[in-house]
GULUMVEX-340439 format. One record per residue (C-alpha): residue in three letters; chain; x, y, z. Coordinates in nm, 4 decimals. Example, Ala and Ser with C-alpha at 12.3 -4.5 7.8 and 13.67 -1.06 7.14 Angstrom:
2
+------+-------+----------+----------+----------+
: rest : kette :        u :        v :        w :
+------+-------+----------+----------+----------+
:  ALA :     A :   1.2300 :  -0.4500 :   0.7800 :
:  SER :     A :   1.3670 :  -0.1060 :   0.7140 :
+------+-------+----------+----------+----------+
***
This chain:
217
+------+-------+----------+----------+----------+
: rest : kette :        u :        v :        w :
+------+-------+----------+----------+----------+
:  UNK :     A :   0.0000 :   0.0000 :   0.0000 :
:  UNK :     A :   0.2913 :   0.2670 :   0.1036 :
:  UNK :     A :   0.4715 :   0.1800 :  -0.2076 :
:  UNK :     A :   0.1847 :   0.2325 :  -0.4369 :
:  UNK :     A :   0.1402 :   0.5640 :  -0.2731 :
:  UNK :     A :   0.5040 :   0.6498 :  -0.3139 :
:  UNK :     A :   0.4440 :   0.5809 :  -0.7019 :
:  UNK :     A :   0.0816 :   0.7773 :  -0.7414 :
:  UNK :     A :   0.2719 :   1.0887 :  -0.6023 :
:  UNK :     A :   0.5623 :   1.0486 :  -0.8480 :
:  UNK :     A :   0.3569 :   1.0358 :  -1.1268 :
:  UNK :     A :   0.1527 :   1.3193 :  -1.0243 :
:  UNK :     A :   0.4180 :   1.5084 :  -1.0142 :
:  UNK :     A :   0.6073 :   1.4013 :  -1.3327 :
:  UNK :     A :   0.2774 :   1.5265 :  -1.5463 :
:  UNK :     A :   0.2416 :   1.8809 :  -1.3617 :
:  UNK :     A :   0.4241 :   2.1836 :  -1.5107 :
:  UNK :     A :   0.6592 :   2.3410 :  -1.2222 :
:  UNK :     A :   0.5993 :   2.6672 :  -1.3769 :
:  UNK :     A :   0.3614 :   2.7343 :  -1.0910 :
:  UNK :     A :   0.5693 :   2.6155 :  -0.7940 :
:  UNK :     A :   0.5902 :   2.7994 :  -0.4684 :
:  UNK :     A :   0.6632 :   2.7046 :  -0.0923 :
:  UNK :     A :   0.4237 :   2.7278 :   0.1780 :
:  UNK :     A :   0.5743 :   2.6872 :   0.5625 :
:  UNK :     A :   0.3312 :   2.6446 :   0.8855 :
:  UNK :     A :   0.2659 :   2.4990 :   1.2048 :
:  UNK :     A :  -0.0497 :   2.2561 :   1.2875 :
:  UNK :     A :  -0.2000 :   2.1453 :   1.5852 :
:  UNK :     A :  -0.3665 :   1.7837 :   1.6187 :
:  UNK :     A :  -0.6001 :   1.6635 :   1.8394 :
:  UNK :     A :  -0.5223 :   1.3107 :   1.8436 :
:  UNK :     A :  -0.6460 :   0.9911 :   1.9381 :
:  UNK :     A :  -0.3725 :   0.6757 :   1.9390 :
:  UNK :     A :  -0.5190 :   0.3016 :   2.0004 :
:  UNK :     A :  -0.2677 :   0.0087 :   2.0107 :
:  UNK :     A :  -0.3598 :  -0.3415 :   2.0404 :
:  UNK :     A :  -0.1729 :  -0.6037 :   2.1010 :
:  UNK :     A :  -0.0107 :  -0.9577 :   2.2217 :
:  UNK :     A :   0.3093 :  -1.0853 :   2.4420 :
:  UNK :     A :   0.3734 :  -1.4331 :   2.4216 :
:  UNK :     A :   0.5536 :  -1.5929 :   2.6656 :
:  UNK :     A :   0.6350 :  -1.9328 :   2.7531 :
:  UNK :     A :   0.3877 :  -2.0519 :   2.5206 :
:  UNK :     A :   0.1199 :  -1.8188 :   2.7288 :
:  UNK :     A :  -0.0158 :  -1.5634 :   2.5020 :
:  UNK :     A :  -0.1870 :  -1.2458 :   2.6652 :
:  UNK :     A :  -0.3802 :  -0.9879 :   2.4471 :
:  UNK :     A :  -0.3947 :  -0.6240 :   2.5714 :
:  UNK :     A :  -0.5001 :  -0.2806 :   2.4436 :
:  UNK :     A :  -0.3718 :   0.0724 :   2.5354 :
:  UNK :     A :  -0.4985 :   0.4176 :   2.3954 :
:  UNK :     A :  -0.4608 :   0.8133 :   2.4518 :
:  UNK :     A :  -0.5685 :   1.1489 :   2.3657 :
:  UNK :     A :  -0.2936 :   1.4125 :   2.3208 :
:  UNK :     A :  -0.2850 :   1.7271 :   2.1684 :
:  UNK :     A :   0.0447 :   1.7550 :   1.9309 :
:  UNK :     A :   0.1648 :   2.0325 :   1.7448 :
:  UNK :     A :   0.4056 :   1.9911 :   1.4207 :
:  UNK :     A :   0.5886 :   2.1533 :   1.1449 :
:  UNK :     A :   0.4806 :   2.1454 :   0.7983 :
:  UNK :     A :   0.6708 :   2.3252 :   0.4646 :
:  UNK :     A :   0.5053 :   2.2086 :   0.1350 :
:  UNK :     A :   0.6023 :   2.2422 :  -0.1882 :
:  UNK :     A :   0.2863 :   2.3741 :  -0.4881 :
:  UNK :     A :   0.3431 :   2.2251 :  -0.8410 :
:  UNK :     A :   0.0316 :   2.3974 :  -0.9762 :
:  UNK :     A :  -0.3174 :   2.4968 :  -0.8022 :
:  UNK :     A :  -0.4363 :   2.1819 :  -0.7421 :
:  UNK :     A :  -0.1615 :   1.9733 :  -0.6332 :
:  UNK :     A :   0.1327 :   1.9733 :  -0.4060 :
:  UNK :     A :   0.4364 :   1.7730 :  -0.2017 :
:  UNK :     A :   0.4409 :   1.7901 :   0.2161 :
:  UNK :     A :   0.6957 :   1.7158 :   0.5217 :
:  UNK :     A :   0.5208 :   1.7493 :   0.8319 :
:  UNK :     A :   0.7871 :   1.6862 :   1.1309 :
:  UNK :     A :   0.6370 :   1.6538 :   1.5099 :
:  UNK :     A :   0.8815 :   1.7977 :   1.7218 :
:  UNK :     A :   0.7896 :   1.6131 :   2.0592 :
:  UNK :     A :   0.6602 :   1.2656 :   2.1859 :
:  UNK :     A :   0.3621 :   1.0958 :   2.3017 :
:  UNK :     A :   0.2734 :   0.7750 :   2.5099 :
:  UNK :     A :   0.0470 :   0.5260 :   2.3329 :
:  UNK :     A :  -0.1183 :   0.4784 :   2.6684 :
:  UNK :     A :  -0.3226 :   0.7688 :   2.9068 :
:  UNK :     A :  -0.1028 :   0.5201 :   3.1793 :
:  UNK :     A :   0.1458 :   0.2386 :   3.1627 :
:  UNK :     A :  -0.0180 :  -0.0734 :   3.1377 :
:  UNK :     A :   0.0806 :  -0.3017 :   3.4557 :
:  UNK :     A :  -0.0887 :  -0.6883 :   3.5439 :
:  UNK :     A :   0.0272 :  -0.9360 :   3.8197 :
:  UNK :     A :   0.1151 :  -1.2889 :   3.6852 :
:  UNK :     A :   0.0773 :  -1.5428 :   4.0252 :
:  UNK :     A :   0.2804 :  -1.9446 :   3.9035 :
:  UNK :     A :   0.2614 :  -2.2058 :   4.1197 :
:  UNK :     A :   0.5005 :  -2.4808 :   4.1046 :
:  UNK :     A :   0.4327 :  -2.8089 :   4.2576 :
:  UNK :     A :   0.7755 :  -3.0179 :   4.3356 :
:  UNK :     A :   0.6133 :  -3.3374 :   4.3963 :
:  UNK :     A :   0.5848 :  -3.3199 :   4.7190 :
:  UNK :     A :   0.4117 :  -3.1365 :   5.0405 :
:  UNK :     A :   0.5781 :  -2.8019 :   4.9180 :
:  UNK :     A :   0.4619 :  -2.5734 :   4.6656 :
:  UNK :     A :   0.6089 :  -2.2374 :   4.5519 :
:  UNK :     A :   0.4133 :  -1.9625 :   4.4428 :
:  UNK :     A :   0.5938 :  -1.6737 :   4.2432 :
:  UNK :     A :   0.4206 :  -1.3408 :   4.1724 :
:  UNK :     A :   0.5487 :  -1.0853 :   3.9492 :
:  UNK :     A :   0.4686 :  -0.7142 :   3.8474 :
:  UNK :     A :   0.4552 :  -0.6360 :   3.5013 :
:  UNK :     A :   0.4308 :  -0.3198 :   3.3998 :
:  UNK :     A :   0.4553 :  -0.1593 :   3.0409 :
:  UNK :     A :   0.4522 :   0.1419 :   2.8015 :
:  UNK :     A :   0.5324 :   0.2459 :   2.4763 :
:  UNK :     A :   0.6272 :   0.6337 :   2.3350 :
:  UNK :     A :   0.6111 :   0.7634 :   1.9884 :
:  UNK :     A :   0.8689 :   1.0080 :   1.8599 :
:  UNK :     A :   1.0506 :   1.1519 :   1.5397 :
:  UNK :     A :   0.7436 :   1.1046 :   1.3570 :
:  UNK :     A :   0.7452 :   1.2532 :   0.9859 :
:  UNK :     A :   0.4894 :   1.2375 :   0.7305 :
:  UNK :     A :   0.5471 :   1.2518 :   0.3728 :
:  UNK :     A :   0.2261 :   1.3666 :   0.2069 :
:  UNK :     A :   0.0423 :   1.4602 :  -0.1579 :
:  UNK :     A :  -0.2425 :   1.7421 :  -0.1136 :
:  UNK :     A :  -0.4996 :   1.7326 :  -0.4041 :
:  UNK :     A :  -0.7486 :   2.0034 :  -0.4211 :
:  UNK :     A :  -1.0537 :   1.9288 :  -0.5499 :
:  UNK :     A :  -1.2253 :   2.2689 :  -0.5831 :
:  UNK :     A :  -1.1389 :   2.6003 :  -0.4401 :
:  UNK :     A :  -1.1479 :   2.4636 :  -0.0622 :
:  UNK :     A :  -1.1705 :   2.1438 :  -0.0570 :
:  UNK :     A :  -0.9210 :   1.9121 :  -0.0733 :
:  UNK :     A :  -0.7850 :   1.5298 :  -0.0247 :
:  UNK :     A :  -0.4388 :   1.3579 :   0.1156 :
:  UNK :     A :  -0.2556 :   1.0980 :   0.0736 :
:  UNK :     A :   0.1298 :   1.0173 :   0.2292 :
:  UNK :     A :   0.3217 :   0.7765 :   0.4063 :
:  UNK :     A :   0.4299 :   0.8357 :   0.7454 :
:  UNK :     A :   0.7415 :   0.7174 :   0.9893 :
:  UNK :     A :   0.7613 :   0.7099 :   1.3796 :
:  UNK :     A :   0.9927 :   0.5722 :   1.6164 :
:  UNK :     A :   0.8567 :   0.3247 :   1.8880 :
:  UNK :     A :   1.0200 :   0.3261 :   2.2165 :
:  UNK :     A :   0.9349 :   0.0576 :   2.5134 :
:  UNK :     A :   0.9673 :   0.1440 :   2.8445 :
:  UNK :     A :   0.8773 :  -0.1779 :   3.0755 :
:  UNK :     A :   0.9596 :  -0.3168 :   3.3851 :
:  UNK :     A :   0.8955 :  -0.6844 :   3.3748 :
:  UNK :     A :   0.9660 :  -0.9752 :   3.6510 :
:  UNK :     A :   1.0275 :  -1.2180 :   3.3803 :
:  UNK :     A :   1.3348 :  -1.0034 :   3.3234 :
:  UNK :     A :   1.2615 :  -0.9431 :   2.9649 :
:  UNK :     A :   1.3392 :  -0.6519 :   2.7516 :
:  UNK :     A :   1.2148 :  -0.4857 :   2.4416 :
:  UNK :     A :   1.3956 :  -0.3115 :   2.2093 :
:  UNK :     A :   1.3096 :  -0.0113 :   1.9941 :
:  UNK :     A :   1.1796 :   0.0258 :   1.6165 :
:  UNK :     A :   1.0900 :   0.2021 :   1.3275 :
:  UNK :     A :   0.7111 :   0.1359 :   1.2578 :
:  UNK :     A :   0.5641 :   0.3322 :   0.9176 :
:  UNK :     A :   0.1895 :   0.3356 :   0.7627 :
:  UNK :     A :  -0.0290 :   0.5066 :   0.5438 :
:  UNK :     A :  -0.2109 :   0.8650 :   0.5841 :
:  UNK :     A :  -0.5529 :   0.9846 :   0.4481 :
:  UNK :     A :  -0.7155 :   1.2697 :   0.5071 :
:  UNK :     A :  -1.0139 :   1.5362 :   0.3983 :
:  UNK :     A :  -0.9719 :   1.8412 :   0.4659 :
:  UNK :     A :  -1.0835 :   2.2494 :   0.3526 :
:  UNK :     A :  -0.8407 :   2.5763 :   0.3403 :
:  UNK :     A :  -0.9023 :   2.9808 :   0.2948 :
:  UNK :     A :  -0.6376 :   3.2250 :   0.2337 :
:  UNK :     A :  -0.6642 :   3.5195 :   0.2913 :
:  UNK :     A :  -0.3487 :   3.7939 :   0.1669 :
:  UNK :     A :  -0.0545 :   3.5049 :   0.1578 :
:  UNK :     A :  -0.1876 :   3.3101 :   0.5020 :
:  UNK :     A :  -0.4043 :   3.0339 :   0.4112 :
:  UNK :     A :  -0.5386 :   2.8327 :   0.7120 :
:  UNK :     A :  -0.7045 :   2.4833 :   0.7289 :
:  UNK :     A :  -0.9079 :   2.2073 :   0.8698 :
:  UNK :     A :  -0.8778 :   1.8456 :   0.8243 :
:  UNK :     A :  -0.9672 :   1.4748 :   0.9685 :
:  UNK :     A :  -0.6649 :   1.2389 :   0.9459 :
:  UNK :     A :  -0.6022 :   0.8701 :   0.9785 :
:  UNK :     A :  -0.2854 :   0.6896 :   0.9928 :
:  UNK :     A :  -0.2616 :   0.3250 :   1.0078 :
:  UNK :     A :   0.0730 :   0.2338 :   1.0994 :
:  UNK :     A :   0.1893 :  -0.1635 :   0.9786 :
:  UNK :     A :   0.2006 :  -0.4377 :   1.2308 :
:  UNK :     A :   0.5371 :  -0.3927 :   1.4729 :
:  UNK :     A :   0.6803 :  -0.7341 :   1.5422 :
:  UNK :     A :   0.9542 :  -0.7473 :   1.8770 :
:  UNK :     A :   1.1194 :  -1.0144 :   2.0516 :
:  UNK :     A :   1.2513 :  -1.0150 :   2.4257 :
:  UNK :     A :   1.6184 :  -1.0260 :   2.5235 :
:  UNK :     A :   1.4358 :  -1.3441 :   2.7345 :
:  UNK :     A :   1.2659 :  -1.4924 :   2.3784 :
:  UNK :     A :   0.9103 :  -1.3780 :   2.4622 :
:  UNK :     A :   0.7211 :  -1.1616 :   2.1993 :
:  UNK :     A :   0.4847 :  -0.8994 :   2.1273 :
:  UNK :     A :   0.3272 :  -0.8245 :   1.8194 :
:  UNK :     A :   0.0641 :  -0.4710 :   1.8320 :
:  UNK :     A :  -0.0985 :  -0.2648 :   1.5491 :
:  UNK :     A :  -0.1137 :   0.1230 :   1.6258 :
:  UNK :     A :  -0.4114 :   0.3662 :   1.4787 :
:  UNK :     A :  -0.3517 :   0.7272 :   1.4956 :
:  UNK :     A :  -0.7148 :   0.9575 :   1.4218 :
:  UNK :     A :  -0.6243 :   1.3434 :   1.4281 :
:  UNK :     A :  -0.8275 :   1.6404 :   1.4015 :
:  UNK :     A :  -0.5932 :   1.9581 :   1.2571 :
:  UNK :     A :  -0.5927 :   2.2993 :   1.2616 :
:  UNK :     A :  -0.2773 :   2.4317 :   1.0523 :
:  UNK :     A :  -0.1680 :   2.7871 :   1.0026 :
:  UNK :     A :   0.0699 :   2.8467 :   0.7112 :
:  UNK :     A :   0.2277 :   3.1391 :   0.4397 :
:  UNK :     A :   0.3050 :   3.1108 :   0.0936 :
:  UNK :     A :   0.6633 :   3.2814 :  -0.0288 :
+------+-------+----------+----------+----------+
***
């Protein structure tokens, strides 16, 4: 899917006379909701969880205009934001039996979150009238796990992208131009396995509501 986007922005772009081109550079505020669910499997014992937030995240935007109707974005957010509203904790209880009188019982904490950062979208705007317009782009973020885990395992970090649409309307009014959209990123499955051999697997959906302020030069 992200590679067929990659080529439907090329071509675009490859057709449209540069003649018109001008940069736009602005700031946008999302009001964003991020839902995560997931597995860990460990020891053969698989346990399904889900985690989600509501954040309010600014970010950077410069895009570049190949004609009135069509045009190239960055947009760069410049801070971070848990996947969960709290970090996500259980208590796993085993009970061993030795074969005899005595039993021993083991309980452990888990506890676990996740944070998103250096997230950068690369996006295609295509209006289709005077206000209205569509998007399209592909988008990278960096997953970070934070746990603390009695089983003594530990995640690593990764690199997680997905695809963007979006609907959205813009005025302009003497070089600003402002506008309003409805987002949705769905980021591809991310796949990690314990220093310990235990495993999660989770799928992240991002839903934004922007407001972005911006000036042509």
């Amino acid at each position: 899917m992200k590679k067929t986007l990659l080529v439907i922005m090329i071509t675009m772009l490859t057709f449209v006379g540069k003649s018109y081109a001008e940069m736009s550079y602005g700031v946008s505020l999302a009001f964003t909701q991020i839902n995560a669910d997931g597995s860990e499997t460990e020891g053969g014992e698989s346990n399904n969880g889900s985690a989600d937030n509501n954040v309010v995240i600014p970010s950077l935007f410069a895009e570049y205009a190949y004609s009135d109707t069509v045009s190239i974005g960055l947009d760069y957010i410049p801070m971070t934001a848990d996947v969960s509203d709290k970090a996500k904790k259980r208590t796993d209880t085993e009970t061993s039996v030795t074969g005899t009188t005595t039993e021993v019982t083991t309980s452990r904490a888990q506890s676990a979150q996740a944070e998103l950062s250096n997230h950068v979208t690369l996006y295609s705007n295509y209006m289709l009238n005077d206000t209205a317009y569509v998007k399209a782009g592909v988008a990278f973020v960096q997953l970070k796990t934070d746990e603390s885990l009695g089983t003594g395992s530990n995640y690593g970090n990764d690199t997680v992208d997905g695809y963007t649409i979006g609907l959205g309307g813009r005025s302009e009014f003497a070089g600003l131009f402002t506008s309003y959209a409805v987002e949705y990123t769905d980021f591809s499955s991310l796949d990690l396995t314990s220093t310990t051999g235990n495993s999660i697997s989770a799928d992240i959906d991002v839903l934004e509501v922007k407001i972005s302020v911006g000036k042509r030069f």
